[in-house]
N, C-alpha and C positions, 0 to 999 in steps of 0.2 A: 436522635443520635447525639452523643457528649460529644465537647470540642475534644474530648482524647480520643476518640472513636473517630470524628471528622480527620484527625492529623494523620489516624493511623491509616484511614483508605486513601486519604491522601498520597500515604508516601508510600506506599505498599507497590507499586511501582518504581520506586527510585533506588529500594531496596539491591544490590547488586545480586544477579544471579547466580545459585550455586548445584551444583546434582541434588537430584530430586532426594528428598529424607526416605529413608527405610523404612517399612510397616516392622512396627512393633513385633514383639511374638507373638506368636498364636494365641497363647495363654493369655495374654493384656488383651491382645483383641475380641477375648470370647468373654472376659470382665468386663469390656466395655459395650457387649452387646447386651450382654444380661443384665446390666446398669442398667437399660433404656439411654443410654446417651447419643444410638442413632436412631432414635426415636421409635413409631410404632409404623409409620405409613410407607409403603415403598411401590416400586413399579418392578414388575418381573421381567425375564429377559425377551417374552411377548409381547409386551405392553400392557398386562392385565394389573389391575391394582391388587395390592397386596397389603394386610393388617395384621400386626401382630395381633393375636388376641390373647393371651397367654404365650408366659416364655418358658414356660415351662418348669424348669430343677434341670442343674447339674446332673449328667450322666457319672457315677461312680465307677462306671466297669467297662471295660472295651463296648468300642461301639461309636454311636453317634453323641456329639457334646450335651445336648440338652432332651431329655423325656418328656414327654406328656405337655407336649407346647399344643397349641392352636391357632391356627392360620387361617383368613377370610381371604380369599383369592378370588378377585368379581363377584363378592356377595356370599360365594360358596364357603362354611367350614369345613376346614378339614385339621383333626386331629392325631398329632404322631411328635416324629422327632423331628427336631433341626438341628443340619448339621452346617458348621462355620470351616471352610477355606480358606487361605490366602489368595488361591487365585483354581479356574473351572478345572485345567487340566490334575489339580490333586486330588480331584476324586477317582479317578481311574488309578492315578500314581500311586495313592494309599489302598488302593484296592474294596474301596467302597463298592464298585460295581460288582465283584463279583464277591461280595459278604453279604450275604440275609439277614445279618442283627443292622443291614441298612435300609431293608425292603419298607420300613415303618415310617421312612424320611419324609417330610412333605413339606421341607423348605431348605434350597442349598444356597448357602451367603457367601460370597466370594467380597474381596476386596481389591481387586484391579486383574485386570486381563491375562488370559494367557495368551502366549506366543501366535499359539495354532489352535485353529478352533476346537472346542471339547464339550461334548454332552454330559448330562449329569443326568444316567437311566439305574435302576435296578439290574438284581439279580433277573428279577419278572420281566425285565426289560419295560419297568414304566417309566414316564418321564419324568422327571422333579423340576419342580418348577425352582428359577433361579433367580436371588436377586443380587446384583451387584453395586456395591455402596459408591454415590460416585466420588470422585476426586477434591467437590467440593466439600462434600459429609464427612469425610478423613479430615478434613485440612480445618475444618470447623469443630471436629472433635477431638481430635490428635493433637492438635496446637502443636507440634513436634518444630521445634527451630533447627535452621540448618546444621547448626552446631551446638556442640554440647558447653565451652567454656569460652568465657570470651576474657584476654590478659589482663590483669588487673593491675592497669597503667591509667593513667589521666586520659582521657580522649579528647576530642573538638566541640563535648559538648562544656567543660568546663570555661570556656570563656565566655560565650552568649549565656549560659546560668548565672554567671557572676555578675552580668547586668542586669539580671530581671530583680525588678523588685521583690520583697518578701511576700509580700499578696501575692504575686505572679508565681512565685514557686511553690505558695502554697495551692494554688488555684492548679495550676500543672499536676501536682502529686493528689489533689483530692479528685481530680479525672483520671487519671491514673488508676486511681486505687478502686474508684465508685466501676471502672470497668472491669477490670476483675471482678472485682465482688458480680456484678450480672453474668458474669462466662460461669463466676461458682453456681449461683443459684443454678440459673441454667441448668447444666448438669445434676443438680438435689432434684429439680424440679420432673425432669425426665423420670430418674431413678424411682422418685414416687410416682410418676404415672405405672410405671411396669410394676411395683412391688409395693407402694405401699407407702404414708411419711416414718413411720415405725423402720420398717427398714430401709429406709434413705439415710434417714439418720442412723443406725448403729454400721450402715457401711461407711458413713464417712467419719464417725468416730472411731469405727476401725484402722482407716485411712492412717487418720490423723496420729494413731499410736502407733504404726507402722514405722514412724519419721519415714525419711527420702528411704533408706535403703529396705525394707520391709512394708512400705505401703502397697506397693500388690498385693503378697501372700496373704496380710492381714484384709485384703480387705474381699478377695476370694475366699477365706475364713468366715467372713462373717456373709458371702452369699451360698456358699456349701453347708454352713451350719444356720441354716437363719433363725432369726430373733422369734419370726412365729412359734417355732420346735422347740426351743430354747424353755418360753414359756409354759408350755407343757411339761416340760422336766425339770421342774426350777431348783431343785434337789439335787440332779446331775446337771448342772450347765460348765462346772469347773471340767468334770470328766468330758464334757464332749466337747469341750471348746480344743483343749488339750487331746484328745485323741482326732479329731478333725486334721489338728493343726499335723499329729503326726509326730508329736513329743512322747509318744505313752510305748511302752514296752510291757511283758509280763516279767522281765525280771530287773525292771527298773529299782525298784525299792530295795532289791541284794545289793546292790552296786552304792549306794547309796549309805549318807552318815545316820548315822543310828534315829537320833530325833526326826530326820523326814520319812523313814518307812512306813511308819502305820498313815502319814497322808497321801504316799505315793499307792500302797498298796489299794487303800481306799478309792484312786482315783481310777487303778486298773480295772478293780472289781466292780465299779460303778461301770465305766466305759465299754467293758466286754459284753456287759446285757444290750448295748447300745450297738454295738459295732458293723456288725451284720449291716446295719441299717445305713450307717452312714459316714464309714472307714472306704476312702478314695484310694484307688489304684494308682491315680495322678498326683505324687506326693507336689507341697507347696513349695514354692522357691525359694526357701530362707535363707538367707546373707547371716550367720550365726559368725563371722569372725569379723573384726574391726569394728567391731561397735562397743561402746562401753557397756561396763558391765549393767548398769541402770538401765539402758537401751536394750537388751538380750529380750530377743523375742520370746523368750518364755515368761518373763517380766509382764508384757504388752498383751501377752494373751490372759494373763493372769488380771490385769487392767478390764478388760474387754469384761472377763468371764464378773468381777465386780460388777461392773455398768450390768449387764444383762440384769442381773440379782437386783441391784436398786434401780430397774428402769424406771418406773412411775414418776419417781423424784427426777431423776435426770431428764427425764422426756417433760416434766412440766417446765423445769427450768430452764433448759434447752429450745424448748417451742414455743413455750409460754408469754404469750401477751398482755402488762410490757414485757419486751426483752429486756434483761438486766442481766451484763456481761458479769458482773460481782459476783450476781449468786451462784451463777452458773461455774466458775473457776475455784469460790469459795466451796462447793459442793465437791467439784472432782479433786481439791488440794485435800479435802476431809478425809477421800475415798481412803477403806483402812482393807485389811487382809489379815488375820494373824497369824499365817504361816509367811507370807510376801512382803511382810515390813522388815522383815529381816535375812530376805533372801535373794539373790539375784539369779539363779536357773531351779529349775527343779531339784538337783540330784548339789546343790551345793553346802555349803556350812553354814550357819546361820551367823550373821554380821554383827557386829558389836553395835554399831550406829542401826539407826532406822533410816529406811529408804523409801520415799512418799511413792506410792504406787502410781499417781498421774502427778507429775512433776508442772510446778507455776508455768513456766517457758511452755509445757507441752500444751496447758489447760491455754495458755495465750494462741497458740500456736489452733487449735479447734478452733477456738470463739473466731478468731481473727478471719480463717480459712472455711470456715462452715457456718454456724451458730448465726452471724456479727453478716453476714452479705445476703442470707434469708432474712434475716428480719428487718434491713435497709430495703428488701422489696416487700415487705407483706406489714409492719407496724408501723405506721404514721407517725408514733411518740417514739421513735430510733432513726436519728437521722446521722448525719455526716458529723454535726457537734457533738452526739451522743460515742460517736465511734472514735473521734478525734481522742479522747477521755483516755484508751484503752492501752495500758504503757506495753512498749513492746517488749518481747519475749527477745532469745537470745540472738545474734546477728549470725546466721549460716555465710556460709561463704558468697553465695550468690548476691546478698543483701554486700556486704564488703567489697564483692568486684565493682557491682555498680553505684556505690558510693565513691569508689576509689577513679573511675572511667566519668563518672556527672560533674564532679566537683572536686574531683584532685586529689582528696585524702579523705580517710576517716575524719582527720579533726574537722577539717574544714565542711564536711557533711555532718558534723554533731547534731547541727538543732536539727533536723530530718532522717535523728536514725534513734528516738525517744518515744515514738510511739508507732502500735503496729499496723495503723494505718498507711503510714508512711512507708514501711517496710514492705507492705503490698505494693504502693506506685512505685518501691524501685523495683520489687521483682517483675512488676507487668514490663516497667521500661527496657531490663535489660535482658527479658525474654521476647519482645516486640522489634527491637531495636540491637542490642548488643547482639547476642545471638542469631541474628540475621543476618546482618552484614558480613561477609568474608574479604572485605578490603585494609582489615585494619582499623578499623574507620575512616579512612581516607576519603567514601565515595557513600556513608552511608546521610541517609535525606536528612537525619533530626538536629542536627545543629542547625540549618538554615532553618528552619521550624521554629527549634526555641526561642531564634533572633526575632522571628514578627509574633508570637507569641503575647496576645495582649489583653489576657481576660484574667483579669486582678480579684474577681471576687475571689473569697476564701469560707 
């Protein structure tokens, strides 16, 4: 365990108590099952052991969330659907029990308890066997902090900072950040148990172009559409990314300025041989207002549907040992389009300037958050000096609170906010730490921390 890892079980008690955080939606938490991020091995509500063996595909049509999974339940397979809960009693409440497109279920996942006891039986009245995630599995995969923003004002930790030496601060932010980077892998590393390193990686490059407000949908995009299908129709990958996502219409291309109809029409006409197959009932979440126009989610799936096309190149450079952050950023700033360098939605005018389809910040913003914390666990010639190198990408607000709360200002956090290493130890701190405490700061543990703080290596 890192001394940032020892400080944090440390204080993790001192933390002040706050009401318990909320389970995500339904929809993030059936992304996160289908990830592997709760892994494969469970206990039923028996005691019998239980394996994922197969997670099955997205269900596109009324019914249970995942088809054609496989479950080892004490040695025994059994093949069907699993279906994901919040909690035992909504299987009755949604009326699972008495619907027959549920009789196929042979695994029901709940994520904390109901009030009053509640079976999970069939129409046939068989039992389903039940597993429930426990408190700790959430709390280890959710990472969810009590609160969402913490003021962005000076806090108690800028005076004990302002004594530690430079080594010492650096030594703090490269633990900081080295622990991150293992919570990332972590979760790739899952993701590729259940599905694969191929599509570990294009979910979290999907992630990654999603930014904060569109990292779900996209990255539920790219586990409804996956990369294996994709390659199979490398011809249609534009049209199914885009009709997945739930952008395509049949009279898209009327509506539209003269020069995009014969690509709109094209993409309809592609995508309708397709549809049948793999057009979701469950449209995707997208956040289509407040984001610039560069950021519009038709932009980001148009990025995606790129990457799929040149995967080869992106998967050697992306995986490929050595890791070399350059090539990998220099590749996605290359990434070209000729109807997308001059376009921000589908159905827009075409722009006088050109607009880089994975933009520097974003290709920083991958490497830093994916790419760059695999390859500090798996190549020996990529270490902490090699990542140290990697200049950071733009300062989201989150990076600015906890500059502003460690050390008192932007300015005075300058040298620790020029590379994106750094930018990770302050996101880990001020999601460990700032977002935890609900005193204000007034009671939370990390200032007396940084004051005995004393491991200078850098």
């Amino acid at each position: 365990m890192g001394a940032y890892a020892q400080l944090l079980a440390t204080t993790r008690g001192g933390v002040a108590e706050a009401p318990a955080v909320p389970l995500p939606t339904e929809l993030e938490l059936q992304a996160l099952w289908f990830a592997g991020a709760f892994g494969r091995e469970f206990t039923d509500s028996d005691g019998r052991s239980v394996r994922i063996v197969q997670f099955g595909e997205w269900n596109r049509g009324a019914g249970p969330d995942f088809l054609h999974g496989a479950v080892e339940i004490d040695g025994e397979t059994h093949t069907g659907a699993i279906e994901l809960d919040t909690e035992p009693a909504d299987w009755e409440a949604h009326g699972h029990g008495a619907d027959p497109a549920f009789n196929g279920v042979v695994l029901h996942v709940v994520f904390r308890d109901s009030p009053v006891t509640s079976f999970t039986r069939t129409s046939e009245h068989r039992a389903v066997p039940r597993v429930r995630l426990s408190a700790e599995a959430l709390e280890a995969v959710l990472q969810l902090p009590v609160r969402e923003v913490a003021i962005a004002r000076p806090g108690r930790c800028v005076h004990p900072l302002a004594g530690l030496s430079e080594s010492s601060v650096q030594a703090l932010l490269r633990q900081a950040a080295e622990h991150r980077a293992a919570l990332k892998t972590r979760r790739f590393l899952h993701t590729t148990d259940a599905h694969g390193r191929d599509a570990a990686l294009f979910q979290s490059v999907a992630e990654s172009l999603g930014y904060r407000a569109n990292a779900l949908p996209m990255r539920l995009l790219a586990q409804r559409m996956p990369l294996a299908a994709l390659k199979e129709n490398t011809e249609a990958i534009p049209a199914l990314l885009f009709g997945v996502a739930g952008f395509l219409s049949p009279d898209l291309h009327e509506k539209a300025p003269p020069d995009t109809r014969d690509y709109l029409r094209n993409l309809w006409d592609t995508w309708w041989k397709h549809r049948d197959r793999w057009e979701s009932r469950q449209p995707l979440p997208w956040k289509m207002h407040g984001q610039r126009p560069a950021n519009h989610p038709h932009r980001r799936v148009a990025a995606l549907a790129a990457l799929a096309a040149n995967w080869p190149a992106f998967r050697q450079r992306a995986l490929g040992r050595p890791f070399d952050p350059k090539k990998v950023m220099t590749f996605l700033a290359e990434l070209n389009d000729p109807f997308w360098t001059h376009r921000h939605t589908l159905s827009s005018r075409a722009s006088d300037r050109p607009v880089a389809l994975f933009g520097k910040s974003q290709a920083i913003e991958f490497v830093a958050n994916h790419a760059a914390p695999l390859a500090l666990h798996e190549d020996p010639e990529f270490g902490w000096d090699e990542l140290r190198k990697l200049p950071a990408g733009a300062k989201n607000e989150k990076v600015r609170r906890c500059a502003i709360r460690l050390f008192g200002s932007e300015e005075t956090a300058g040298p620790w906010l020029r590379k994106a290493a750094h930018h990770q130890a302050l996101l880990q701190i001020y999601h460990d730490f700032c977002l935890e405490d609900v005193t204000d700061c007034h009671n939370c543990p990390f200032p007396e921390q940084l004051s005995q703080w004393d491991h200078p290596e850098n």
